[in-house]
BAFI-3210 file (N, C-alpha, C; in Angstrom, 3 decimals, decimal comma, padded with zeros to 6 digits):
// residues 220
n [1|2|3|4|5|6|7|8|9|10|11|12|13|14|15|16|17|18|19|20|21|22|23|24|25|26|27|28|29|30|31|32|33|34|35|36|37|38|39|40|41|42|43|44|45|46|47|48|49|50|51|52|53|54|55|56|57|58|59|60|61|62|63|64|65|66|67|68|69|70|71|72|73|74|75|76|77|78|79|80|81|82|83|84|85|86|87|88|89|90|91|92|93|94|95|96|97|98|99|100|101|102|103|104|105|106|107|108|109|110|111|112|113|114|115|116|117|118|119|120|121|122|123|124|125|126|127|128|129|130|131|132|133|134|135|136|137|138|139|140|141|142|143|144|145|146|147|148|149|150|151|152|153|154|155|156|157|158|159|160|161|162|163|164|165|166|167|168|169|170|171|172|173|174|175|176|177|178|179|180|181|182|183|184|185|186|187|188|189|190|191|192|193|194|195|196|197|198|199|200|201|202|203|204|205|206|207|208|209|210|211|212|213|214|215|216|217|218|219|220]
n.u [-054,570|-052,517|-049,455|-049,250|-047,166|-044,623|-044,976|-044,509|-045,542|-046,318|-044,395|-042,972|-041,894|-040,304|-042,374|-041,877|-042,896|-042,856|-041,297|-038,181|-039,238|-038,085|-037,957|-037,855|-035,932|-036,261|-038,416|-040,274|-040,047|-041,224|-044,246|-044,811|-044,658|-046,692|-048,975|-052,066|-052,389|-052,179|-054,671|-053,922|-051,528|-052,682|-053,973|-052,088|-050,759|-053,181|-052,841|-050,813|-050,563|-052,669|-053,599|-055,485|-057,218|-056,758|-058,734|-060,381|-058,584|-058,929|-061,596|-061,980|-060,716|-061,643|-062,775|-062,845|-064,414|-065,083|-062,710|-061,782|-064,046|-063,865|-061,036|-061,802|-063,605|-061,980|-060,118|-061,769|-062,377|-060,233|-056,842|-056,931|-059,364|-059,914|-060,528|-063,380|-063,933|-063,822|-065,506|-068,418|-068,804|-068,265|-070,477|-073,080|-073,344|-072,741|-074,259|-077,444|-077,016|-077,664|-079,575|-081,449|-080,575|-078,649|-075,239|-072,178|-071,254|-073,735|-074,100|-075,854|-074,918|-072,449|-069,067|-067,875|-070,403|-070,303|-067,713|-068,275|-070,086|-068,546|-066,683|-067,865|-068,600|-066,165|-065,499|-067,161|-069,491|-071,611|-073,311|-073,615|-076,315|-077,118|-075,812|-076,773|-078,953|-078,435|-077,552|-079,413|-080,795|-079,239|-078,792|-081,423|-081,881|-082,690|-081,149|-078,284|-075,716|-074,303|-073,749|-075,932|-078,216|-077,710|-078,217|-080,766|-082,226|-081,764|-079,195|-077,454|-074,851|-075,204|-072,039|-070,978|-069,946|-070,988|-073,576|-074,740|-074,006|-075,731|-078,550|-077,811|-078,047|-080,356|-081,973|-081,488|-082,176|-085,107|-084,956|-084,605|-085,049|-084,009|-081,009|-080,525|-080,939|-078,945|-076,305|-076,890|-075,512|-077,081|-076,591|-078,672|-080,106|-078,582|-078,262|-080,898|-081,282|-079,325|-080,802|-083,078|-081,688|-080,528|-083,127|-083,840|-082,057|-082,657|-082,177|-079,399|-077,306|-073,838|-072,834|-071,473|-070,005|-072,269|-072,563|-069,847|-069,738|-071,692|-071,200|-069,334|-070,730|-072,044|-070,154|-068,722]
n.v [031,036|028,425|027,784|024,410|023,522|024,559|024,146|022,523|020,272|019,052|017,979|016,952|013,764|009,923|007,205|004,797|002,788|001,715|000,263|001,527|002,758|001,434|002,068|000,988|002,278|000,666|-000,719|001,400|002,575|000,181|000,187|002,585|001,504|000,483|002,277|003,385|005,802|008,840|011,773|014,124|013,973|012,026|014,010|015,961|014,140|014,057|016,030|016,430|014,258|014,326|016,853|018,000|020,552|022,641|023,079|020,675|018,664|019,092|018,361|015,508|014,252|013,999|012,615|009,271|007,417|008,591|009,158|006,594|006,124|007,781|007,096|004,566|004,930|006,600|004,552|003,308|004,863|006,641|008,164|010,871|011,612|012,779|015,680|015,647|013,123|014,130|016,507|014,988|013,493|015,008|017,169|016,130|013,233|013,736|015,671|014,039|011,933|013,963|015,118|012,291|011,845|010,112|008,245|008,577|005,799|003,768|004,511|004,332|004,126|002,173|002,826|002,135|002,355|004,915|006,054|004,713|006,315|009,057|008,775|008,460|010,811|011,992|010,968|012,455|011,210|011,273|014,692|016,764|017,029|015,489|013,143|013,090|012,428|009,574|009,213|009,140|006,654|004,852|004,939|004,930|002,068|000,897|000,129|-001,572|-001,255|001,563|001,676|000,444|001,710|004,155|003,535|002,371|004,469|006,311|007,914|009,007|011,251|014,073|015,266|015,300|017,532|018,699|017,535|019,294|021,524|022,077|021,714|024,490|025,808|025,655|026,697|029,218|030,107|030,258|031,866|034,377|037,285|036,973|036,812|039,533|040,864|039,900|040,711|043,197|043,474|042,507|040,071|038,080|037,436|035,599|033,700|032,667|031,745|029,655|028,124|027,463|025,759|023,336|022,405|021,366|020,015|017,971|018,088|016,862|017,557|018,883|021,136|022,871|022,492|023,627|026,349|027,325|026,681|028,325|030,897|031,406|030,978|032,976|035,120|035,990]
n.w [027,152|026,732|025,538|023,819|022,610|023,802|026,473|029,280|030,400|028,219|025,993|023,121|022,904|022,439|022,160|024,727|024,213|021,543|018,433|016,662|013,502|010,338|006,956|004,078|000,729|-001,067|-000,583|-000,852|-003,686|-004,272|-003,366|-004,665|-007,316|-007,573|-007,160|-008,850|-011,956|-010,925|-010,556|-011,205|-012,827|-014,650|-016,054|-016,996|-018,969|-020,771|-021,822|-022,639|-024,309|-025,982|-026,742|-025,668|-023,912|-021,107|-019,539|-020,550|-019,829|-017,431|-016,771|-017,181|-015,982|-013,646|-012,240|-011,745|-013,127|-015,108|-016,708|-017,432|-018,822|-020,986|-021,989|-022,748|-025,039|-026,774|-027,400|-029,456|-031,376|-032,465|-031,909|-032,834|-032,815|-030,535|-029,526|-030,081|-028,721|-026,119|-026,186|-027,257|-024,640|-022,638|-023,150|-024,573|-023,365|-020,637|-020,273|-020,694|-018,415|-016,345|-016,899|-016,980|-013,913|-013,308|-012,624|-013,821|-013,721|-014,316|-016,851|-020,246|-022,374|-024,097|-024,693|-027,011|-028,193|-029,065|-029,831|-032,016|-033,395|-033,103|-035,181|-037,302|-037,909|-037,717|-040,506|-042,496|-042,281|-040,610|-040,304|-037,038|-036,341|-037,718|-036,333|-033,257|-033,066|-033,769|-031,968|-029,873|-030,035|-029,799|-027,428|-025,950|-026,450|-028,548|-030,805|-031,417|-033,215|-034,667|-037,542|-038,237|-037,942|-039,008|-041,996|-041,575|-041,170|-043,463|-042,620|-043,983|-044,832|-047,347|-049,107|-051,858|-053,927|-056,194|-056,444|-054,200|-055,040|-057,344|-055,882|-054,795|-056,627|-057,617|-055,607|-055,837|-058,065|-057,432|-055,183|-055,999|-054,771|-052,729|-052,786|-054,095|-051,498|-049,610|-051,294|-051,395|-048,424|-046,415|-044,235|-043,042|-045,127|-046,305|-044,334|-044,646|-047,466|-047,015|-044,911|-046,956|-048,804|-047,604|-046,360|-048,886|-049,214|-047,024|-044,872|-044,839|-046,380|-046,084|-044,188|-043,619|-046,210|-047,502|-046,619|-047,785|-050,286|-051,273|-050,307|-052,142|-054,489|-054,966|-054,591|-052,673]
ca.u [-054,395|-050,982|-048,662|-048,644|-045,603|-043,686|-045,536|-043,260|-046,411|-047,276|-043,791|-043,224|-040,942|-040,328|-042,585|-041,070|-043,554|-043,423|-040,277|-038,523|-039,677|-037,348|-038,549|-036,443|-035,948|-036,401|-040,128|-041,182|-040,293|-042,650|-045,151|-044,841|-045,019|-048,496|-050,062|-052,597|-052,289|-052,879|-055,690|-053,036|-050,534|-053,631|-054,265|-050,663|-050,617|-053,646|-052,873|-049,514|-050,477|-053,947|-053,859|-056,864|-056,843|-056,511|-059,917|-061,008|-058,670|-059,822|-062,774|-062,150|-059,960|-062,308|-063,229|-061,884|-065,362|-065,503|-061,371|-061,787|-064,751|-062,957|-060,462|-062,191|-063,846|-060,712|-059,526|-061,830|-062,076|-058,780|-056,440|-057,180|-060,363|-059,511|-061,109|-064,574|-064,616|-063,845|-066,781|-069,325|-068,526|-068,950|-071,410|-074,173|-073,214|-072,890|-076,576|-078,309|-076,584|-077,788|-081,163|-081,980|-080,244|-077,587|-074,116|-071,258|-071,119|-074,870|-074,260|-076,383|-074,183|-071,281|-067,651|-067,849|-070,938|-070,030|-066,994|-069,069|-070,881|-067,615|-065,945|-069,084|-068,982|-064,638|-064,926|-068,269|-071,082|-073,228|-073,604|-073,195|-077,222|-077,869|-075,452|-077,641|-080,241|-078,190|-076,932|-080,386|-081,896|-078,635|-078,888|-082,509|-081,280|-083,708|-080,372|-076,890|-074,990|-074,455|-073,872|-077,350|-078,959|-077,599|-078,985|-082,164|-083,088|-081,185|-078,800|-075,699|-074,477|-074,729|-071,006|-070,698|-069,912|-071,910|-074,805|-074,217|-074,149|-077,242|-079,308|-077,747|-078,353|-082,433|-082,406|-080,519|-083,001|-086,053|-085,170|-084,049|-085,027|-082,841|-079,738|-080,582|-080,883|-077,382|-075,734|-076,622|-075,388|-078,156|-076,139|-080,007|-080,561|-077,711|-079,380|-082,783|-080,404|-078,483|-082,080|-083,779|-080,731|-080,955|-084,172|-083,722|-081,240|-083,932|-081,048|-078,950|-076,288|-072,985|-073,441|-069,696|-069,801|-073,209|-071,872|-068,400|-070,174|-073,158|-070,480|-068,229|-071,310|-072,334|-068,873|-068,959]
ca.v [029,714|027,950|026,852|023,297|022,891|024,957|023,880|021,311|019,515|018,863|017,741|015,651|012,348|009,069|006,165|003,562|000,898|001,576|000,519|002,440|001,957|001,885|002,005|001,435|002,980|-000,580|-000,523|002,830|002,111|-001,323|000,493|003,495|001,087|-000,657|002,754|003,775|007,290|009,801|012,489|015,328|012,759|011,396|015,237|016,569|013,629|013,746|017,792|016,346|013,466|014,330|018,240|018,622|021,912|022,517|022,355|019,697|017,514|018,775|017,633|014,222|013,329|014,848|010,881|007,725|006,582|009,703|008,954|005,511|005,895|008,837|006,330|003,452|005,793|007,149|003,652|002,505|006,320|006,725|009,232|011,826|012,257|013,060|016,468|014,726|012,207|015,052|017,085|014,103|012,874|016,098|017,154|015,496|012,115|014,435|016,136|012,593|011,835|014,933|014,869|011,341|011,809|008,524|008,410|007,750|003,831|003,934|005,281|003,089|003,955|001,873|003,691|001,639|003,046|006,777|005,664|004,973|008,363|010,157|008,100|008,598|012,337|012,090|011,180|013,488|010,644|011,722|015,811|016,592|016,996|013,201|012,093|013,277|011,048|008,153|008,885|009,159|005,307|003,994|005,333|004,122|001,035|000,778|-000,405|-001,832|-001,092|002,733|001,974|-000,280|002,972|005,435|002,946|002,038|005,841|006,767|009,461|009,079|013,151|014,376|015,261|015,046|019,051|018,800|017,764|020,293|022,622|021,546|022,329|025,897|026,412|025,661|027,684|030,900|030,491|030,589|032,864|036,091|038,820|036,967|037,153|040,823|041,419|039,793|041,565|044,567|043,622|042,022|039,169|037,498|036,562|034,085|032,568|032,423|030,607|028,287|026,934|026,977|024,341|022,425|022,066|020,979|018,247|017,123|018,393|015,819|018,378|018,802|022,104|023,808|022,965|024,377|027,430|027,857|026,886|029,202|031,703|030,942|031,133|034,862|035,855|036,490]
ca.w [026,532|026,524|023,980|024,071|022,188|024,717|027,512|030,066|030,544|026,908|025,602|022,450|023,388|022,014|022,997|024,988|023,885|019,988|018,325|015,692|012,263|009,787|006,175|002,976|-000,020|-001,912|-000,280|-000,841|-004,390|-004,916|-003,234|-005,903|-008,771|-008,188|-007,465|-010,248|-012,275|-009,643|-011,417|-012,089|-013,909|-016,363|-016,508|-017,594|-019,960|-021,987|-022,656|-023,875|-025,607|-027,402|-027,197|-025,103|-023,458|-019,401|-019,250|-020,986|-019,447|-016,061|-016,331|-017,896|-014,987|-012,402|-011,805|-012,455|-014,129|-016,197|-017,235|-017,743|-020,231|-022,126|-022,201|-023,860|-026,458|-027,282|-027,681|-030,532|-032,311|-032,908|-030,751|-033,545|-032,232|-028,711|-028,993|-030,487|-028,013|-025,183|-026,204|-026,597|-022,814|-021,418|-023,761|-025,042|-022,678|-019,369|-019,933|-020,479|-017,327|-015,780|-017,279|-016,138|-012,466|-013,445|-012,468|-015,163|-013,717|-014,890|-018,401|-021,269|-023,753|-024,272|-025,256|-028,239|-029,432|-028,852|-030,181|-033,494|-033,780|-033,192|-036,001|-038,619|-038,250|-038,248|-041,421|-042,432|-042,941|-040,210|-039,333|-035,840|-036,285|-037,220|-034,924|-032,370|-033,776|-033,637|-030,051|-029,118|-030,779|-029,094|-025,708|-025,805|-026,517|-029,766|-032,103|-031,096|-034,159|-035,468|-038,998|-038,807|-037,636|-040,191|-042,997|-041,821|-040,929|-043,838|-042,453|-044,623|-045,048|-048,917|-049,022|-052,901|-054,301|-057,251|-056,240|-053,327|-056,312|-057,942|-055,136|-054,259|-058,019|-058,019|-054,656|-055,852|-059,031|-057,212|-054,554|-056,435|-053,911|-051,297|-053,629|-054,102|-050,145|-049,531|-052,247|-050,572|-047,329|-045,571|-044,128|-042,810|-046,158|-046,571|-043,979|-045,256|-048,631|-046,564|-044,667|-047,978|-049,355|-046,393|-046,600|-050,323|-049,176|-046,336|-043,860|-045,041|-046,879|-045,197|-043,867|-043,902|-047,936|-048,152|-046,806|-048,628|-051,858|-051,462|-050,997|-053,617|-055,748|-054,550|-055,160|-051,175]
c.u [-052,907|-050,904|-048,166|-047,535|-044,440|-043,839|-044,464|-044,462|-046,921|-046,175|-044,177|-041,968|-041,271|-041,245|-042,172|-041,576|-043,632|-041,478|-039,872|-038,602|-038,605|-037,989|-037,437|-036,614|-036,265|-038,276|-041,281|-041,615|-041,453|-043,659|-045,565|-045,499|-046,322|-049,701|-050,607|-051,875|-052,723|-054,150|-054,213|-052,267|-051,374|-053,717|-053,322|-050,769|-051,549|-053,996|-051,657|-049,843|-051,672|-054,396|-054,844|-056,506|-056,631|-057,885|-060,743|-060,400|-058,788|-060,869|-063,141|-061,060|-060,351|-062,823|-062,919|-063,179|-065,339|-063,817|-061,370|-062,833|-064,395|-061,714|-060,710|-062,662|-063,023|-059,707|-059,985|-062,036|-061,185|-058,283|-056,634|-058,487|-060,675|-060,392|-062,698|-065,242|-064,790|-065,435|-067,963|-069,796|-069,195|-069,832|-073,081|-074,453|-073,407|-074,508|-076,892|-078,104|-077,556|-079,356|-081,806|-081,261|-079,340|-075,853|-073,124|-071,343|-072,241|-074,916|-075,046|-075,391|-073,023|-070,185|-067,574|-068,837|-070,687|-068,657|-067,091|-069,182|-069,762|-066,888|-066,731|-068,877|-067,526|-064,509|-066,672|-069,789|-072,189|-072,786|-073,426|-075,006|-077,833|-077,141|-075,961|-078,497|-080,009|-077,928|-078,004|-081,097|-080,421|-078,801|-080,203|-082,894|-081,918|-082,315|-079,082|-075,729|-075,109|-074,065|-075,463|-078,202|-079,061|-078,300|-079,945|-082,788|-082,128|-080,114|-077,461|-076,037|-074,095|-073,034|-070,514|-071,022|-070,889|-073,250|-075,749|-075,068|-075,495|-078,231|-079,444|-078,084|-079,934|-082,560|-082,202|-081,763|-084,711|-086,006|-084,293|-083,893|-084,131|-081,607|-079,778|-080,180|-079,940|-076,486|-075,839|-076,593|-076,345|-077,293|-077,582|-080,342|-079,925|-077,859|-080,374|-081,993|-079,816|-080,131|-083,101|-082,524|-080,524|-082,004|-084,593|-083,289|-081,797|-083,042|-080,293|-077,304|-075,326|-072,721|-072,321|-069,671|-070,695|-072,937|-070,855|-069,011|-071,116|-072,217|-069,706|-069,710|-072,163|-071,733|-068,697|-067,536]
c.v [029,389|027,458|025,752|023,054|023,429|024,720|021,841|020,151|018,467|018,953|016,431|014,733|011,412|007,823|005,094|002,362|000,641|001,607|000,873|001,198|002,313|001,629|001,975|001,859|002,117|-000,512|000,178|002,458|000,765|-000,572|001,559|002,961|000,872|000,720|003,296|005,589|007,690|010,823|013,602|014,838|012,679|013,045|016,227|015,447|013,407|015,431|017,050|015,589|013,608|015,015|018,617|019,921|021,536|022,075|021,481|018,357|017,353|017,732|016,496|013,663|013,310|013,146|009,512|006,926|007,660|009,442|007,740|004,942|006,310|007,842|005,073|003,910|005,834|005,754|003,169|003,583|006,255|008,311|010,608|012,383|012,723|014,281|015,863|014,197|013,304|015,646|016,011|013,726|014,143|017,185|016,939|014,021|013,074|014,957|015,204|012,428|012,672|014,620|013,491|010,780|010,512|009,347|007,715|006,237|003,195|004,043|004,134|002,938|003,085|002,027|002,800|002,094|004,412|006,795|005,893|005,848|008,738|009,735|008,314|010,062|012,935|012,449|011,538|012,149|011,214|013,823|015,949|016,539|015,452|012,563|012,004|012,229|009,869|007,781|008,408|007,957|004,705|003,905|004,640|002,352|000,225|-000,182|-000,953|-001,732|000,335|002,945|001,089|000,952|003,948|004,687|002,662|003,629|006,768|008,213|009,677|010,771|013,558|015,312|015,647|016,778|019,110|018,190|018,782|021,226|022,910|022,143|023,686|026,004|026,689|026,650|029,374|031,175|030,865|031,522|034,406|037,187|038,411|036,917|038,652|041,216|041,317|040,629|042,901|044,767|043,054|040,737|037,964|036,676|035,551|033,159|031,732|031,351|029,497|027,394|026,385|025,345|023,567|022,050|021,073|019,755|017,790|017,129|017,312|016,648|018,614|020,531|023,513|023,927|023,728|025,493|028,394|027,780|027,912|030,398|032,359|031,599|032,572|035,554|036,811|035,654]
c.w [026,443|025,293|024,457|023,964|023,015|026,103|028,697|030,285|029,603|025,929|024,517|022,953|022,882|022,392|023,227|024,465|022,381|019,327|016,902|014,264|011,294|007,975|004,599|001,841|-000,851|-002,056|-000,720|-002,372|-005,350|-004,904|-004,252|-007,009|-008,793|-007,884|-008,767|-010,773|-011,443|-010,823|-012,252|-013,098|-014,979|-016,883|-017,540|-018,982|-021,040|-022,486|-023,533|-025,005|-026,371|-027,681|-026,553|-024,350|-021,694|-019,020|-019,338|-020,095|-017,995|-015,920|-016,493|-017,164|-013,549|-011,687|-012,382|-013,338|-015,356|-017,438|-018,026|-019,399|-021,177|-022,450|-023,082|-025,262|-027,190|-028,499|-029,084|-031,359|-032,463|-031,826|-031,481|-033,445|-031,018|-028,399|-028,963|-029,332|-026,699|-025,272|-026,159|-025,353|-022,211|-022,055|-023,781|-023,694|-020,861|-019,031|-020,167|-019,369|-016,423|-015,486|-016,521|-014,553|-012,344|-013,427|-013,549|-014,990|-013,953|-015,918|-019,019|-022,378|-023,371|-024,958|-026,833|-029,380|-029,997|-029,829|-032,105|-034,100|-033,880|-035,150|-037,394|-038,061|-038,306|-039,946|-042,609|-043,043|-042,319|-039,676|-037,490|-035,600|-036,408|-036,176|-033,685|-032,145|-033,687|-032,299|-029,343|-029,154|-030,015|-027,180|-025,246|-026,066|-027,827|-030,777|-031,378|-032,494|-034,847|-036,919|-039,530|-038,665|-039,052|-041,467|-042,955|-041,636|-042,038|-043,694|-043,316|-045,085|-046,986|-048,996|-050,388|-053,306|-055,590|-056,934|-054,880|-054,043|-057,099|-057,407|-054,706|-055,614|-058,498|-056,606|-055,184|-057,348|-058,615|-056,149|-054,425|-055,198|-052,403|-051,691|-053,553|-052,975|-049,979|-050,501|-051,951|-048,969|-046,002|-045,283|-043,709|-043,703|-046,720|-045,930|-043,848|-046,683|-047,971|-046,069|-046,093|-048,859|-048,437|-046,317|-047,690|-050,009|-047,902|-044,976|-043,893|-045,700|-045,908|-044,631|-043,967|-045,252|-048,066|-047,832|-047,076|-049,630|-051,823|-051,894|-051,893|-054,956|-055,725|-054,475|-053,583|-050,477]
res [x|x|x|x|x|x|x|x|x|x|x|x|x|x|x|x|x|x|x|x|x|x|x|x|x|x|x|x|x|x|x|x|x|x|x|x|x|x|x|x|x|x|x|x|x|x|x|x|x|x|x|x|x|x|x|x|x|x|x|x|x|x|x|x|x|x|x|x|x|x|x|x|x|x|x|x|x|x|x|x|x|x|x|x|x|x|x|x|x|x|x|x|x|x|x|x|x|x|x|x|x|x|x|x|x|x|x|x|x|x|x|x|x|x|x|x|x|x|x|x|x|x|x|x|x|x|x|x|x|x|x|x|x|x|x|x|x|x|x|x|x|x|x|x|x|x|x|x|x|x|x|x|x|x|x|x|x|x|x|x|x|x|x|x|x|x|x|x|x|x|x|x|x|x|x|x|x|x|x|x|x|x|x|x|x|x|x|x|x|x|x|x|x|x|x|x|x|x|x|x|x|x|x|x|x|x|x|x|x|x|x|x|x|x|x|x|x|x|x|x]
***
């Protein structure tokens, strides 16, 4: 086999019929400005600017529909929810996707409602368990408003420490022999206490207090 490139036959040379191009540095420039974010650029900048990790903001630049929505979310959550909205998208919003064989430019939801949910469980009304619930009556297109949702299916999150308290207090009174078990190490049975007060508050209890207070009150 020959080597073209050394080959006398199979020389490179100028063509006579093409004349030269000259290109300027003014040009190159315009043309620079009007292109969009490239992927790596949006990628470097939303580790810097909203803390997401490498991977997260892989994958939320992996497509300009997938960027663009994480983008509008972002917009009416606030940038303090950046991780929130991250996980939702590629989450909960990615398996629906998945599940019903639809491409992000398909989605039902609109970044405004997701937006919502993230924003009601920011600042702890709904659980990450009702928000589910609400994702799921929006996506189905059953409601257009996620604070009309949380009120008509009452999900507002009991939040309030004393009545928190209340409830671990009638649990821990009726279920003695699971105080006993924990107390000697059975960690099982603080679980069997936390579902019994959950249960109590109709899974409506905020679920981090119910298990700092439980502890607090088992001297754990």
């Amino acid at each position: 086999m020959r080597s073209k490139e050394d080959a006398h036959d199979y020389r490179y040379f100028p063509d006579p019929d093409l004349l030269p191009l000259a290109i300027s540095p003014a040009w190159i420039d315009e043309v620079k400005a009007t292109l969009p974010e490239l992927p790596a650029q949006m990628k470097a900048r939303f580790e810097a600017d909203y803390g997401l990790s490498s991977y997260d903001a892989a994958a939320l630049t992996a497509s300009l529909e997938v960027s663009t929505y994480f983008a509008a979310t972002l917009a009416v959550a606030g940038q303090g929810n950046a991780k929130l909205c991250a996980n939702w998208i590629m989450g909960e919003v990615a398996a629906r996707l998945n599940k019903e064989g639809l491409e992000m430019n398909a989605v039902p939801l609109a970044p405004t409602f997701l937006a919502g949910i993230i924003r009601r469980i920011a600042d702890n009304t709904l659980s990450h368990k009702m928000a589910r619930e609400v994702f799921d009556a929006l996506w189905a297109g059953e409601a257009q408003d996620v604070d009309a949702i949380i009120a008509a299916r009452g999900l507002t999150q009991v939040t309030d420490s004393g009545a928190i308290e209340a409830m671990i207090d009638g649990v821990l009174a009726a279920n003695a022999k699971s105080v006993e078990e924990f107390r000697a190490g059975k960690e099982k049975a603080f679980n069997a206490l936390v579902g019994q007060i959950m249960k109590a508050a109709k899974g409506k209890a905020d679920p981090q207090q119910v298990n700092d207070l439980l502890r607090k009150k088992l001297g754990a």
